[in-house]
Structures are given as structure tokens and as C-alpha cells.
FILUMMAR-23382 format. One record per residue (C-alpha): z, x, y; residue number from 1. Coordinates in Angstrom, 1 decimal, decimal comma, always signed. Each point is the difference from the previous one (the first is absolute). Example, Ala and Ser with C-alpha at 12.3 -4.5 7.8 and 13.67 -1.06 7.14 Angstrom:
REM FILUMMAR-23382
@w = +7,8 | u = +12,3 | v = -4,5 | voza = 1
@w = -0,7 | u = +1,4 | v = +3,4 | voza = 2
END
This chain:
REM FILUMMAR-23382
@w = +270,3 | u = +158,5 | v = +78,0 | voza = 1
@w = +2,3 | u = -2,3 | v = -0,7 | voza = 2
@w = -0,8 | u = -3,5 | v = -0,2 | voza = 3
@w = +1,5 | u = -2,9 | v = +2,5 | voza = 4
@w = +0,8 | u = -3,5 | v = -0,8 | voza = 5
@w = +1,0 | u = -2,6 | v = +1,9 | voza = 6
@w = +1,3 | u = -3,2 | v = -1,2 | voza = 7
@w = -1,0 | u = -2,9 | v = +2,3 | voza = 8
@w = +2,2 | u = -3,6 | v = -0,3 | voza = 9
@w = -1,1 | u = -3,4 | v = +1,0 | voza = 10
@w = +1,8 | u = -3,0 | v = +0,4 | voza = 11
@w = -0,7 | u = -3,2 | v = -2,1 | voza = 12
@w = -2,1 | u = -2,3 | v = +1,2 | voza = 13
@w = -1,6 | u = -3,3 | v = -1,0 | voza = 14
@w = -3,2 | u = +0,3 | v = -2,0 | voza = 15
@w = -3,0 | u = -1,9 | v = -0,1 | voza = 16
@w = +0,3 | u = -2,2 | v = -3,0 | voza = 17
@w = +1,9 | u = -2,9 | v = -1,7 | voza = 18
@w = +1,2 | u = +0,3 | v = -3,8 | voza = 19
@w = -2,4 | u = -3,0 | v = -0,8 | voza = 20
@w = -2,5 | u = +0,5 | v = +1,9 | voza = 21
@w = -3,5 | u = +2,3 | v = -1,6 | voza = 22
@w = -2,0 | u = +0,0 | v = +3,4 | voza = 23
@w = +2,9 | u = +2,2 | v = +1,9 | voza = 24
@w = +0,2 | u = -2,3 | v = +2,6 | voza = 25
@w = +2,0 | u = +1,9 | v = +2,5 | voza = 26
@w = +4,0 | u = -0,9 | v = +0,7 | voza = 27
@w = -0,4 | u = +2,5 | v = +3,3 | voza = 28
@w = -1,3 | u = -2,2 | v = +3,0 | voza = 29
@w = -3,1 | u = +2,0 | v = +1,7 | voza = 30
@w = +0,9 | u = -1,4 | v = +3,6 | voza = 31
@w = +2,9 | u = +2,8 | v = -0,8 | voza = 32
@w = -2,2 | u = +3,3 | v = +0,2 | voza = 33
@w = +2,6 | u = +2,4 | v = -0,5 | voza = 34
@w = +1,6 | u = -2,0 | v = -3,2 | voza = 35
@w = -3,7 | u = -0,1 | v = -1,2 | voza = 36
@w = -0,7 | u = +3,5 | v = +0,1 | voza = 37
@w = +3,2 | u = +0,8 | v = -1,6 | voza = 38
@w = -0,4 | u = -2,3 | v = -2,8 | voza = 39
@w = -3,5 | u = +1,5 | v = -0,4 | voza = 40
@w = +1,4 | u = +3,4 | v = +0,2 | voza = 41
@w = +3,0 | u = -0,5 | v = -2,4 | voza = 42
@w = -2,9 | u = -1,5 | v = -2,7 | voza = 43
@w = -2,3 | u = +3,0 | v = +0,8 | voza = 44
@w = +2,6 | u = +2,5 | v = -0,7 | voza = 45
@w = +1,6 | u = -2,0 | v = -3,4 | voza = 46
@w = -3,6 | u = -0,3 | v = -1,3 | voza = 47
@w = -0,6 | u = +4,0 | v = +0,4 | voza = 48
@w = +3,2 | u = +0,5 | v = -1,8 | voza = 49
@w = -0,6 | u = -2,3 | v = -2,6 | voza = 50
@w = -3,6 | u = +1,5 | v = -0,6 | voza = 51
@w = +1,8 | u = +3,8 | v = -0,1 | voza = 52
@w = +2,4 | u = -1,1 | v = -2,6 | voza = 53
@w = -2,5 | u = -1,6 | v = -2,0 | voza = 54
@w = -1,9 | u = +3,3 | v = +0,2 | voza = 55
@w = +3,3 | u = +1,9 | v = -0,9 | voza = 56
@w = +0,0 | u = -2,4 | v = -3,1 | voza = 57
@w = -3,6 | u = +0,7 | v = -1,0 | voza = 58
@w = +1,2 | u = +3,6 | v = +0,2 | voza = 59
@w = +2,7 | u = -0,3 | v = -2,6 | voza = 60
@w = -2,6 | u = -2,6 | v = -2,3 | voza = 61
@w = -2,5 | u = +3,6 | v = +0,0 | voza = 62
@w = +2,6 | u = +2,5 | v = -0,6 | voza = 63
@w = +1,7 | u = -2,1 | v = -2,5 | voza = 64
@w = -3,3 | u = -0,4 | v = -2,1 | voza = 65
@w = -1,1 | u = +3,7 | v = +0,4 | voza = 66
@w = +3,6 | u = +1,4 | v = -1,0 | voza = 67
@w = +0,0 | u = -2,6 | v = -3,1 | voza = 68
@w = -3,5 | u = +0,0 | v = -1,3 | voza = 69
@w = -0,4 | u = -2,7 | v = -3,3 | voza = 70
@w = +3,4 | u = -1,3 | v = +0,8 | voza = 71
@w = -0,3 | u = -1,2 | v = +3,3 | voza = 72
@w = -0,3 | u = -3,4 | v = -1,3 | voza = 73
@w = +4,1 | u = +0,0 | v = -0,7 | voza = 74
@w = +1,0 | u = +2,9 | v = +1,7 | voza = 75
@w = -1,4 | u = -1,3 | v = +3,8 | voza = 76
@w = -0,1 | u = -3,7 | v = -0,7 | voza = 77
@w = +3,3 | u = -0,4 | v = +2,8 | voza = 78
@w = -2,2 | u = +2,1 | v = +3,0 | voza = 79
@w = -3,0 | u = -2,4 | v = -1,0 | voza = 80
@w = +1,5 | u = -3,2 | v = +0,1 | voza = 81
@w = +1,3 | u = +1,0 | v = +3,6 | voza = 82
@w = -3,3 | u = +1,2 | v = +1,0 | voza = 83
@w = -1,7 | u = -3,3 | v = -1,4 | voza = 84
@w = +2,5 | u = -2,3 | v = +1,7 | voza = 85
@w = +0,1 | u = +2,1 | v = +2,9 | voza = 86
@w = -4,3 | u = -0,4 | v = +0,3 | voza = 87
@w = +0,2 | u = -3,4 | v = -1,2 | voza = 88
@w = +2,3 | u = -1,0 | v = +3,3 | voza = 89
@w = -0,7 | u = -1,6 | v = +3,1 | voza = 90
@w = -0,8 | u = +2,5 | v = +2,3 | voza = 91
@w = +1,2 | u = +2,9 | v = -2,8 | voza = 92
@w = +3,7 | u = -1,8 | v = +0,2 | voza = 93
@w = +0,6 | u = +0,6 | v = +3,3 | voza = 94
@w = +3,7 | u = -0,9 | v = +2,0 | voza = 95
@w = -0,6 | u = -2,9 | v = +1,3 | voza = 96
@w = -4,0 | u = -1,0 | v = -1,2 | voza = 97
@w = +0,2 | u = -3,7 | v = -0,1 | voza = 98
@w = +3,7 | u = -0,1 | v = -1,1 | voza = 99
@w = +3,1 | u = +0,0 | v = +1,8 | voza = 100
@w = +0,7 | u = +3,9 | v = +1,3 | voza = 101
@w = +1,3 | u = +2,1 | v = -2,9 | voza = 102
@w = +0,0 | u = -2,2 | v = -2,9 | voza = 103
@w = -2,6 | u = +1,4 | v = -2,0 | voza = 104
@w = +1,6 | u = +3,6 | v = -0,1 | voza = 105
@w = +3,2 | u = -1,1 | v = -0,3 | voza = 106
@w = +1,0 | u = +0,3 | v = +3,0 | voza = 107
@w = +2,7 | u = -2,9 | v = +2,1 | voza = 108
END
């Protein structure tokens, strides 16, 4: 059976905090449902991905200690320090969590 995909695209829209601000004080006006849910949608779906690719990285950090054995220390110590900075992020480094959109993966 083969397998289908679908690849879904969603327009940019503001998010629901300030670069300075820790308490994520929402930029979105609720009096605005639709812009609301969007903004709460948009966050939903970044955070899933962010938590996926974080998963992905745990994924290498395991392979890469099993395939190397004693020398993981030098031989995985790149796929670590992603992993650990990665884990270590706001919301696992996710566009747009608490920074401008795209900044912290190099993004715009």
C-alpha cells in the first residue's frame, strides 16, 4: 500500500509573545477570535515540530553512542551538544518561542 502525504502550508501570523517579555504576554488581541486561534494554532503546530526534531536528535545521540561504543565521548560530542542545546531551549528551540519568528534556527 503505498503511503500518502500531504504537505499542508500556513500563512505567517503574529504570535503570542514579545522578545523581552518571560510571561508570553500575548501580541494577538483576543477581541480578534479568528487571529487568536490562529496564533494559537501556528504555536501548537511549531511546538509539535520542535518536540519531533528534538526526538529525531535524541535518535542520532543513541545510534551514535551504540555504533561508537568507548569513543563516544569524541566521536558523538557534535550530535550531543545539539541535543543538549536543543533540550536546554525554550520551548526545545522552537520558531518563534519568545523570540522574533525564525531567529533561533536561522531562519529571516
Amino acid at each position: 500500500m503505498a503511503e500518502r502525504r500531504t504537505k499542508l502550508e500556513f500563512k505567517r501570523v503574529d504570535d503570542f509573545a514579545h522578545e523581552d517579555d518571560a510571561r508570553r504576554t500575548p501580541i494577538v488581541d483576543k477581541s480578534d477570535p479568528v487571529a487568536f486561534f490562529e496564533a494559537k494554532a501556528q504555536r501548537v503546530r511549531e511546538r509539535h515540530v520542535a518536540l519531533e526534531q528534538t526526538k529525531i536528535l535524541r535518535e542520532q545521540v543513541i545510534a551514535c553512542y551504540r555504533s561508537e561504543g568507548v569513543n563516544h565521548y569524541e566521536n558523538c560530542k557534535e550530535v550531543v551538544t545539539k541535543y543538549l542545546a536543543r533540550i536546554q531551549a525554550p520551548d526545545f528551540g522552537m520558531v518563534g518561542g519568545g523570540e522574533t519568528v525564525g531567529t533561533r534556527m536561522g531562519r529571516r
